[in-house]
C-alpha positions in Angstrom: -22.0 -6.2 -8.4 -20.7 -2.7 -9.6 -18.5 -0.5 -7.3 -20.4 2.6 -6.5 -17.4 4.6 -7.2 -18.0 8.6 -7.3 -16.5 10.3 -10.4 -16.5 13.9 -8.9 -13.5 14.5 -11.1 -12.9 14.8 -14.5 -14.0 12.2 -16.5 -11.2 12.0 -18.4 -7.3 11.1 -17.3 -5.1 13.9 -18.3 -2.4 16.3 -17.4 -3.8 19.6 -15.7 -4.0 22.8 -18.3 -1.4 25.4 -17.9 -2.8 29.3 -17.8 -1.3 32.1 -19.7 -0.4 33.8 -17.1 2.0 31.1 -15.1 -0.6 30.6 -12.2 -0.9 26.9 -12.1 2.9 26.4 -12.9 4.0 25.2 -9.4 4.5 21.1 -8.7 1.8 21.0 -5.4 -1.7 20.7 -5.9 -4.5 20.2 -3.9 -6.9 18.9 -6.5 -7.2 15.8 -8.2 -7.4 15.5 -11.4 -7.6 11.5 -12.2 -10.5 9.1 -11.8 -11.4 5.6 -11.2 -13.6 4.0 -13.2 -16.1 1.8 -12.0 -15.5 -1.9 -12.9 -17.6 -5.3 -11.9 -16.5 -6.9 -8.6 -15.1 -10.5 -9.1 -17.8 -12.7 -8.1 -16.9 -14.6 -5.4 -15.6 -11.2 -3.6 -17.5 -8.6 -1.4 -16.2 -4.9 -0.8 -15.9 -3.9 2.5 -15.4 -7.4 4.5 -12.5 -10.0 5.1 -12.2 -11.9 2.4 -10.2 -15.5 2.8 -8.6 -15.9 -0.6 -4.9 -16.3 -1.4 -3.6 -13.0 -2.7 -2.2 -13.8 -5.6 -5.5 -15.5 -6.8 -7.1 -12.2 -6.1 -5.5 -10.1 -7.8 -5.7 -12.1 -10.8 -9.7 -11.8 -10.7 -9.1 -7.8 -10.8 -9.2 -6.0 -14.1 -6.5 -4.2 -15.8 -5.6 -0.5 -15.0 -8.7 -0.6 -12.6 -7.2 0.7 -9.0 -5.7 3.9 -7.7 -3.9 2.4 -4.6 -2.8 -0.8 -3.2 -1.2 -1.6 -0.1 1.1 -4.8 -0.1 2.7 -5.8 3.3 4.6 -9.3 1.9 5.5 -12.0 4.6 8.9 -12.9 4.0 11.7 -14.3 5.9 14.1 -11.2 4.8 16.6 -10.3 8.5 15.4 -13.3 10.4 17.2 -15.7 8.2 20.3 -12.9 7.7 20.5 -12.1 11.5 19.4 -15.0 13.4 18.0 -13.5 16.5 16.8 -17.2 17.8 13.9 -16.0 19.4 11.4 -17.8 16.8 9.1 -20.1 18.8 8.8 -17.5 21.6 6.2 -14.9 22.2 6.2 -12.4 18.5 8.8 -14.7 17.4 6.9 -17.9 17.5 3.2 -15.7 15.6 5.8 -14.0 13.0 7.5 -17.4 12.1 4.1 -19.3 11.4 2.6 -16.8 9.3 3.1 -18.5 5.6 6.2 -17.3 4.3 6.3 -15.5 0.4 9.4 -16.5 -1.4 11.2 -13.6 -3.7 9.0 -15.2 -6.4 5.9 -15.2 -5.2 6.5 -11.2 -4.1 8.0 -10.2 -7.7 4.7 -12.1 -9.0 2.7 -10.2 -6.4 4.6 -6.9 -7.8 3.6 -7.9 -11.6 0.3 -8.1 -11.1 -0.4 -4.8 -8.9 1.6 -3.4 -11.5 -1.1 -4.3 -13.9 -4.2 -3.9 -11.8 -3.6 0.2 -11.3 -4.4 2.8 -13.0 -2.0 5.2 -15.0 -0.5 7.3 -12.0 -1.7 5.1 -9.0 0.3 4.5 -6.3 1.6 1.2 -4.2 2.2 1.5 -0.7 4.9 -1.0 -0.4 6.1 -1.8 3.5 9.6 -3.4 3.8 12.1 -3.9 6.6 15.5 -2.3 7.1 17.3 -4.7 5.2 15.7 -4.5 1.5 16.0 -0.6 1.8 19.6 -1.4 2.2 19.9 -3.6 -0.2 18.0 -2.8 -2.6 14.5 -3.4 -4.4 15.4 -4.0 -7.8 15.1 -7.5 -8.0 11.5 -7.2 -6.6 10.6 -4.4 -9.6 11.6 -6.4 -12.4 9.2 -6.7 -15.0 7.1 -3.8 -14.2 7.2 -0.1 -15.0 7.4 1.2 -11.0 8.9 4.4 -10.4 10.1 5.0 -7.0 8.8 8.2 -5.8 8.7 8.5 -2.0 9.8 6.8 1.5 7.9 7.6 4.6 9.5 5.8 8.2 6.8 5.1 10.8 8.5 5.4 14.1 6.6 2.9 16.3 7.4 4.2 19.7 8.2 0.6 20.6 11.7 -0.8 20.5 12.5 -3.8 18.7 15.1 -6.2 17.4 19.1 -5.6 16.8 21.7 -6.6 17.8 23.1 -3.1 17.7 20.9 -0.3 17.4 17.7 -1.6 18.5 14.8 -1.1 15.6 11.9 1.4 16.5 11.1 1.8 12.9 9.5 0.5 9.6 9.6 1.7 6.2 7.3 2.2 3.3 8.3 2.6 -0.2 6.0 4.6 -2.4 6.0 3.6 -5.6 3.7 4.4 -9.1 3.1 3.7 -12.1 3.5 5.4 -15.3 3.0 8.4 -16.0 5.1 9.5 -12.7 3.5 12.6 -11.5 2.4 14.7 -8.3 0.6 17.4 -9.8 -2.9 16.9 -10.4 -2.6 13.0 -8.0 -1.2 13.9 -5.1 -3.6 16.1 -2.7 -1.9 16.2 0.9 1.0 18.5 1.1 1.1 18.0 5.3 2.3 14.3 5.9 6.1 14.2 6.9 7.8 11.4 6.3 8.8 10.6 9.4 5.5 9.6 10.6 5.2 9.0 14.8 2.3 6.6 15.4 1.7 4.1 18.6 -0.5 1.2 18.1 -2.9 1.5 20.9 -3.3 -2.3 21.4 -0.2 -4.3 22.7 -1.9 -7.7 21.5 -2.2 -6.3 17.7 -1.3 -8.8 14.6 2.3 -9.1 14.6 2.1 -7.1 11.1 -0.7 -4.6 12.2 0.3 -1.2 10.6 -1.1 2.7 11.6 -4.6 3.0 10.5 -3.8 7.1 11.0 -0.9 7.3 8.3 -2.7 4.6 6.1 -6.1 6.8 6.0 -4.0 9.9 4.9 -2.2 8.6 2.2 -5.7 6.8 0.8 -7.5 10.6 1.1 -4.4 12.1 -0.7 -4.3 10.0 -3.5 -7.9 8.7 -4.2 -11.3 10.3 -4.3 -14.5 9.5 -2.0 -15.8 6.3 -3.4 -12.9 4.9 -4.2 -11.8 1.2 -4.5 -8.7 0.6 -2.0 -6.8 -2.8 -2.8 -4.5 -4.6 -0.2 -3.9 -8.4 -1.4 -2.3 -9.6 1.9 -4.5 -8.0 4.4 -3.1 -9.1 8.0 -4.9 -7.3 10.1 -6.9 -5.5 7.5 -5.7 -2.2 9.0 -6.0 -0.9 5.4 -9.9 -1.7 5.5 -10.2 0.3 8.7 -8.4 3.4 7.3 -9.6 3.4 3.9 -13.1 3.4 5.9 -12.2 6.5 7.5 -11.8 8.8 4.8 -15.3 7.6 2.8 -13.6 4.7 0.3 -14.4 1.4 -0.3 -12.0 -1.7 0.7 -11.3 -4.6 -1.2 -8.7 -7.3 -0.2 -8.3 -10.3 1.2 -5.6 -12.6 3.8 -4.9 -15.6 3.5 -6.2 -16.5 6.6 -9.1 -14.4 6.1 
């Protein structure tokens, strides 16, 4: 099955031209100046649709340099083992706790492999708590060639855990691979990086994410037709937004 991928774009993958007269000299543009390529679709996958497949074993059936974005939302047991909280076997504790649990392995391997299935200058979207943007994300990067580029905080409008300041937020680290570059990738110039989104539905998945800042970082960093990748769908929040802006989904949750 091939990807019906539009190629509005140039066909080839190169830095944008420079005019004689300075015009084109400043770091934002709108335009973007990359392109997928279309590539055969694994069999035993569909686009578009919930696939059940462990995530790791999917990404291993993509091709190399093949995606401009993928999402990664890794379950891990990160501040609930550091902090405690004892509220695991209750309400959200009790549907976070028996989600399968990704050890620092599994995530760096996870890491390795996205790193490999993107194209030169595609992005990961990677969400993390407060703790590993404290402590640091190096360990998770090693072995790949990930530049950090950007942070954006989704405020949540819902409080949270702490046993201080209570948590309203989450983070995600934006990350891509070589060559680093805006100019010429990166389309939107208008999302903040504190982004304000509610979830509208109380009952969500425990790691249900905004569809509204997912669709606009998919429009600003793909073209129409694109190929979207999230290996550990959840909710498949990613499908929905990457649906809203005209580009194809492909992923997959363990739990389908």
């Amino acid at each position: 099955m091939k990807a019906h991928i539009s190629v509005s774009m140039m066909s080839k993958r190169k830095e944008a031209n420079i005019s004689p007269n300075g015009a084109d000299r400043s770091v934002f543009s709108r335009e973007r100046r990359i392109s997928s390529l279309p590539f055969e679709v694994p069999k035993g996958l569909k686009l578009n649709c919930r696939n059940k497949m462990d995530g790791l074993r999917f990404l291993k059936l993509l091709p190399d340099k093949a995606v401009p974005v993928v999402f990664f939302d890794p379950q891990y047991r990160g501040i609930l083992d550091k902090m405690k909280y004892g509220n695991e076997g209750k309400t959200r504790g009790k549907e976070r706790s028996e989600l399968p649990q990704m050890t620092e392995d599994v995530i760096q391997a996870f890491l390795r492999e996205t790193n490999r299935v993107l194209m030169p200058s595609g992005h990961l979207f990677l969400w993390v708590d407060k703790f590993h943007v404290c402590q640091g994300l190096s360990p998770w990067l090693a072995h790949t060639d990930f530049h950090l580029v950007d942070m954006i905080v989704w405020n949540k409008k819902r409080l949270g855990m702490g046993y201080r300041t209570r948590r309203v937020s989450e983070y995600l680290v934006v990350l891509q691979t070589k060559p680093k570059r805006a100019k010429g990738v990166w389309q939107l110039h208008d999302i903040p990086d504190v982004w304000d989104e509610k979830l509208p539905d109380k009952k969500a998945h425990v790691h249900a994410k905004p569809v509204g800042l997912q669709s606009s970082l998919v429009k600003s960093v793909s073209s129409e037709g694109d190929i979207i990748v999230d290996p550990a769908a959840g909710s498949f929040s990613v499908m929905l937004a990457a649906h809203e802006v005209g580009r194809h989904f492909l992923g997959c949750d363990i739990n389908g």
